[in-house]
C-alpha positions as CSV (number, residue, x, y, z in Angstrom):
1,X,10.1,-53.4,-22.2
2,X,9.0,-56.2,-24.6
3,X,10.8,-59.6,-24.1
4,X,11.8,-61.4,-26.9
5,X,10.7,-64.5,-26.9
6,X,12.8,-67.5,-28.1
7,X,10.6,-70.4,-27.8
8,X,6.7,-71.2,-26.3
9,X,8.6,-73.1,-23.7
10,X,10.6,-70.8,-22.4
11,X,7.5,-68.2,-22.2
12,X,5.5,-70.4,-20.4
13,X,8.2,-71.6,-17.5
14,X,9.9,-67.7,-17.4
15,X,6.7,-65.5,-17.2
16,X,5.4,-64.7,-14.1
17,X,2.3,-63.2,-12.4
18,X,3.2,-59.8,-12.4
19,X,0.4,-57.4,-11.1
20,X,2.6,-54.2,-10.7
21,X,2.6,-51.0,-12.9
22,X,-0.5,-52.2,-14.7
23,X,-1.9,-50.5,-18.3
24,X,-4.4,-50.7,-20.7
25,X,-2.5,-51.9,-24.2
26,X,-3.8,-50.7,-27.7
27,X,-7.2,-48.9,-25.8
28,X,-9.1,-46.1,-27.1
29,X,-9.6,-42.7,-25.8
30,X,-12.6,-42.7,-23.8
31,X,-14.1,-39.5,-21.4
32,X,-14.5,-39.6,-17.8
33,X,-18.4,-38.6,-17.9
34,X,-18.5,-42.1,-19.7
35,X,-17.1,-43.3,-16.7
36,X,-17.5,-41.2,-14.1
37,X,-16.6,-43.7,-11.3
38,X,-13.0,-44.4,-12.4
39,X,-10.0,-42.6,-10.3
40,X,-6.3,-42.5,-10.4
41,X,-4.3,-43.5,-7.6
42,X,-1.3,-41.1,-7.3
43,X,1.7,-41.6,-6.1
44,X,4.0,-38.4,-3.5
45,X,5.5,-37.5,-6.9
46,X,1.8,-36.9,-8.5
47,X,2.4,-39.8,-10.9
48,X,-0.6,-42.5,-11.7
49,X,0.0,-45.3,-10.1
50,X,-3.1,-47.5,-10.3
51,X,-6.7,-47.0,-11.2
52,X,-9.9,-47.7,-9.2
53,X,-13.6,-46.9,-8.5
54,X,-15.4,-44.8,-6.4
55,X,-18.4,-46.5,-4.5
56,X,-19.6,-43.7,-2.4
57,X,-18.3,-40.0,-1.3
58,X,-16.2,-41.5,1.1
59,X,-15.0,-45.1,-0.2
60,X,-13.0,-46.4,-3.1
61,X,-12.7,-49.7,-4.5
62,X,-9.0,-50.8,-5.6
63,X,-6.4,-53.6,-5.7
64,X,-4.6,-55.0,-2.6
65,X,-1.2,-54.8,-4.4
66,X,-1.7,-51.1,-5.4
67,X,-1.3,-50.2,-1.6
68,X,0.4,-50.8,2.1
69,X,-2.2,-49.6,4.8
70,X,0.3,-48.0,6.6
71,X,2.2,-45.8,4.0
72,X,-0.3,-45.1,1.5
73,X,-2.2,-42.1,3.5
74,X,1.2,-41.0,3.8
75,X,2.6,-41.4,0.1
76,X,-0.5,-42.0,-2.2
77,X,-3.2,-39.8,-2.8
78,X,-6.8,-40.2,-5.1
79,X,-7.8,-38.3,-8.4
80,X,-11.2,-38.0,-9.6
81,X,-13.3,-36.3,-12.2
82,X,-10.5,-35.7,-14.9
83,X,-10.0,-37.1,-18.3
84,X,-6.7,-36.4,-18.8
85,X,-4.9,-36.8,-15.3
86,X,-1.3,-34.8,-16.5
87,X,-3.3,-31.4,-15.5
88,X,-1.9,-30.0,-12.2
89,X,-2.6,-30.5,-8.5
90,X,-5.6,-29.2,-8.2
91,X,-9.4,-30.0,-6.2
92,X,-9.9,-33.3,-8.2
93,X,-6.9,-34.6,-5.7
94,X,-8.3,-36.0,-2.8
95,X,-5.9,-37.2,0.4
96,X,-6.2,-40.4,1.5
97,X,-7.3,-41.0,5.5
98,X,-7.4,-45.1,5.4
99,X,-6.8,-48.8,4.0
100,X,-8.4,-51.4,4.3
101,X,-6.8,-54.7,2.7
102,X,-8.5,-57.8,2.4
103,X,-7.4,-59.9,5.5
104,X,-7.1,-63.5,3.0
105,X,-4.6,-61.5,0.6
106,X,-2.5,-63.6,-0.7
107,X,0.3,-62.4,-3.4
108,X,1.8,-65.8,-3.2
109,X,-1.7,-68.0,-4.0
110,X,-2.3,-66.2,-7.4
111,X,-2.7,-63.2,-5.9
112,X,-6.2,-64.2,-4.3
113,X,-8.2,-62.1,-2.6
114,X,-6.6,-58.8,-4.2
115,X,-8.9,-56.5,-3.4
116,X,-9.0,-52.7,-1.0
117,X,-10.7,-50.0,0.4
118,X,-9.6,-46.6,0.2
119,X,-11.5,-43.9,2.5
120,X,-10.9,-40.4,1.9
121,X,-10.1,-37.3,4.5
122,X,-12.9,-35.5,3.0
123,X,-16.1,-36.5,1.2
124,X,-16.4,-36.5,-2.9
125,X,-19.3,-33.8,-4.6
126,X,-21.1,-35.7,-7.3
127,X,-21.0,-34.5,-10.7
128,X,-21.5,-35.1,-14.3
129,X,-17.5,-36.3,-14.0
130,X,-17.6,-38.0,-10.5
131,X,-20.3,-40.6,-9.8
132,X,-20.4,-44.0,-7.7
133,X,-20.0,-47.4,-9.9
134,X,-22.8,-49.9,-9.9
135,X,-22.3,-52.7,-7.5
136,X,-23.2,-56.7,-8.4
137,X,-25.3,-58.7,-6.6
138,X,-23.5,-61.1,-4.5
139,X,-21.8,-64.1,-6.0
140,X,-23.0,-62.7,-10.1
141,X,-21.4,-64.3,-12.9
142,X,-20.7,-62.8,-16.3
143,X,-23.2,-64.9,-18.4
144,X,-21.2,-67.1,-20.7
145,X,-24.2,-66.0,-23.4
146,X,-23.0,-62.5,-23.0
147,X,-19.6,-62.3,-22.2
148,X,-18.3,-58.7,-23.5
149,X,-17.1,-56.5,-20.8
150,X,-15.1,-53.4,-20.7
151,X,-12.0,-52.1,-18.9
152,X,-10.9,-48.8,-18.0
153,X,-8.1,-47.0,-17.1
154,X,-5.1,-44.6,-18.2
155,X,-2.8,-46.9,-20.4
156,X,-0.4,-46.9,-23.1
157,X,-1.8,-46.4,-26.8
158,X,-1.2,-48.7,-29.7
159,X,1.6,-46.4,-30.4
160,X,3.4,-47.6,-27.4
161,X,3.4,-44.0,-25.9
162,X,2.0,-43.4,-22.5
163,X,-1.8,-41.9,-22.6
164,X,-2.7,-39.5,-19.9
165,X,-6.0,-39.7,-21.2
166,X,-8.4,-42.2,-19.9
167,X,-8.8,-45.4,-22.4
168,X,-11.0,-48.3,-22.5
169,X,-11.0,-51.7,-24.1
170,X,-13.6,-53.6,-25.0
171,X,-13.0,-57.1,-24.8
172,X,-14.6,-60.3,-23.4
173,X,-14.9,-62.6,-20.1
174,X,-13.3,-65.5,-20.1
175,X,-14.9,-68.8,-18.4
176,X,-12.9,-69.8,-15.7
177,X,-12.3,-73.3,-16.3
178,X,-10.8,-72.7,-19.5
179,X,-8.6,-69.8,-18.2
180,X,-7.3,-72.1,-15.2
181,X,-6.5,-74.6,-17.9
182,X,-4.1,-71.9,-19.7
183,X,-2.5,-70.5,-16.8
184,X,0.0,-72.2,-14.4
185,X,-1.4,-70.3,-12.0
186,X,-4.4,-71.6,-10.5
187,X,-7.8,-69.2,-11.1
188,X,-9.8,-69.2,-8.1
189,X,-13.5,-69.1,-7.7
190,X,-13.2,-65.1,-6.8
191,X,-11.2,-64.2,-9.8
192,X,-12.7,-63.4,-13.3
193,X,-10.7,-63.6,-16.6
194,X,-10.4,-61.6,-19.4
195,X,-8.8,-61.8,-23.3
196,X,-9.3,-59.8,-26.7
197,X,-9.1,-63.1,-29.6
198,X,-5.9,-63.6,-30.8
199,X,-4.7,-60.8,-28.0
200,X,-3.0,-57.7,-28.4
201,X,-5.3,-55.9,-26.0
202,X,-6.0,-55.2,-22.1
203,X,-4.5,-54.7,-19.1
204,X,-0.5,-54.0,-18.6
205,X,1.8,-52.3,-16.4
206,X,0.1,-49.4,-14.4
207,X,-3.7,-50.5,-14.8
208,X,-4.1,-52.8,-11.5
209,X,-7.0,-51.9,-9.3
210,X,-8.9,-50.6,-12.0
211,X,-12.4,-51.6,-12.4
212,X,-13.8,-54.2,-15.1
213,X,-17.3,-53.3,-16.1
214,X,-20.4,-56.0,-18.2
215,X,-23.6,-53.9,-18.3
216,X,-22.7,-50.7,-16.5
217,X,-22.1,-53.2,-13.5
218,X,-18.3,-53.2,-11.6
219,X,-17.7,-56.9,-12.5
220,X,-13.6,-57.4,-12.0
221,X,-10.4,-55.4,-10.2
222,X,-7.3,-55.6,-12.3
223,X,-5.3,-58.0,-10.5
224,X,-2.1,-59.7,-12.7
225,X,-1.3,-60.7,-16.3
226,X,1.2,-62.8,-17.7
227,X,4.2,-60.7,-19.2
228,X,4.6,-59.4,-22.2
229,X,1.1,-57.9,-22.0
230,X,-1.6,-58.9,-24.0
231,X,0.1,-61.7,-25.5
232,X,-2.3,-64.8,-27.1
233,X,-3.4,-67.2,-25.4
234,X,-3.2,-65.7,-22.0
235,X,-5.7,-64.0,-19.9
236,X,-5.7,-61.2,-17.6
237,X,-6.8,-61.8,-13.8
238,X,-8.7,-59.9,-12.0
239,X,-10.6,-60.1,-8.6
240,X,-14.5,-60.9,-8.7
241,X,-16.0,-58.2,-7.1
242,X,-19.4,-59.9,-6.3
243,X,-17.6,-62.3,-4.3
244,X,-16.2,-59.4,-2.0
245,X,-20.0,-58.0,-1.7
246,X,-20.0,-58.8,2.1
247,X,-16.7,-57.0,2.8
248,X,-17.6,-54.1,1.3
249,X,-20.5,-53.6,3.1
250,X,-18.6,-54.4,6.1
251,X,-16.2,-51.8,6.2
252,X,-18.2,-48.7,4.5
253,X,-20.9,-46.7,4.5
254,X,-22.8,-48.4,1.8
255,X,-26.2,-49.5,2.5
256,X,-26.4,-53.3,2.6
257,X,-29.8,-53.5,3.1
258,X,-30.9,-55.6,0.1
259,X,-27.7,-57.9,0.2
260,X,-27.4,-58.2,4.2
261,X,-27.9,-61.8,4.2
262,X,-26.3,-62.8,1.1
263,X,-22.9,-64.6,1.0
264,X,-20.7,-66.2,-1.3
265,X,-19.8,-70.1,-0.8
């Protein structure tokens, strides 16, 4: 629902971080051989709950807030390979075996460290529809010389109706130090920001956990926006995936070879 707003004052002191029930705002229809690594997290109803990526046959990468380690294999479940997730229960839903949540998550610190794995029950088939996402390097920045960068996920179009067709935005990085300077919230180190100038576009309720991409390269997790979505001057959040390099190679299957030794500071 859309607040109305009745002075700059009051949105600044009332808004909050709010990284629940996340979608994309005013995206564009998009297919999910263009981006074959993006899944939707279901709820026990069948419902899309969040997004996230897929970063090998057994592993997927997603927000902290988007689920509980002891419930989701219980409630939640993964869908991959489909463009339009309303079509029935059917092979592309995968059951969920376990969670891993990043031990430093913090909701109350601006939601740091909002970041997951998912491990599935049984391994994915690769396809045309259903490929890994490309990793960064460890500790990567979005070069402020190229800042455009893309988000995915299955949002709400610019009629206001909800899309069950993939959509993705195209919008651009924002430098941290600015972004910490318009939010009350502080932006950490491991957290990227992203606006579309003069807003009106990216991420809302029902798109956490899904994946922000700069050069074919997983760059961001949807993490929290200031409500209503999209609105000028304010940035979404999301979790800096090359700062989370080491964990993921931790806890999957991945092949860390060539970033063994490489840490974040």
């Amino acid at each position: 629902m859309i607040v109305q707003i009745i002075s700059i004052t009051v949105l600044i002191q009332a808004l909050a971080a709010a990284p629940f029930d996340q979608r994309i705002i005013n995206g564009t229809d998009t297919t999910i051989e263009n981006f074959p690594f993006a899944f939707s997290l279901r709820t026990s109803s069948g419902s899309h709950s969040c997004g996230g990526s897929i970063i090998s046959k057994l592993w997927m990468l997603c927000a902290a807030h988007c689920v509980n380690e002891y419930t989701s294999p219980i409630l939640q479940s993964v869908q991959v390979g489909r463009t339009d997730i309303s079509k029935p229960v059917d092979s592309s839903v995968y059951e969920i075996d376990q969670v891993i949540i990043h031990p430093n998550y913090d909701p109350y610190n601006s939601y740091v460290n909002d970041i997951a794995l998912i491990k599935l029950r049984r391994p994915l088939e690769y396809s045309e529809s259903i490929q890994p996402v490309q990793l960064p390097m460890p500790c990567f920045e979005v070069p402020e010389s190229n800042l455009e960068v893309t988000l995915i996920g299955w949002g709400v179009t610019d009629a206001g109706i909800v899309a069950t067709t993939l959509q993705k935005v195209n919008y651009y990085a924002v430098p941290n130090e600015e972004c910490d300077l318009i939010h009350s919230n502080i932006i950490h180190p491991s957290q990227i920001c992203a606006a579309y100038p003069g807003g009106g576009k990216g991420q809302c309720s029902g798109d956490s956990g899904g994946p922000l991409v700069h050069n074919g390269v997983q760059v961001g997790i949807v993490s929290w926006s200031i409500k209503p979505c999209t609105v000028a001057p304010y940035p979404g959040v999301l979790t800096k995936v090359s700062h989370y390099i080491e964990f993921i190679y931790q806890h999957t299957d991945l092949d860390p070879t060539t970033n063994k030794n490489a840490k974040c500071s």
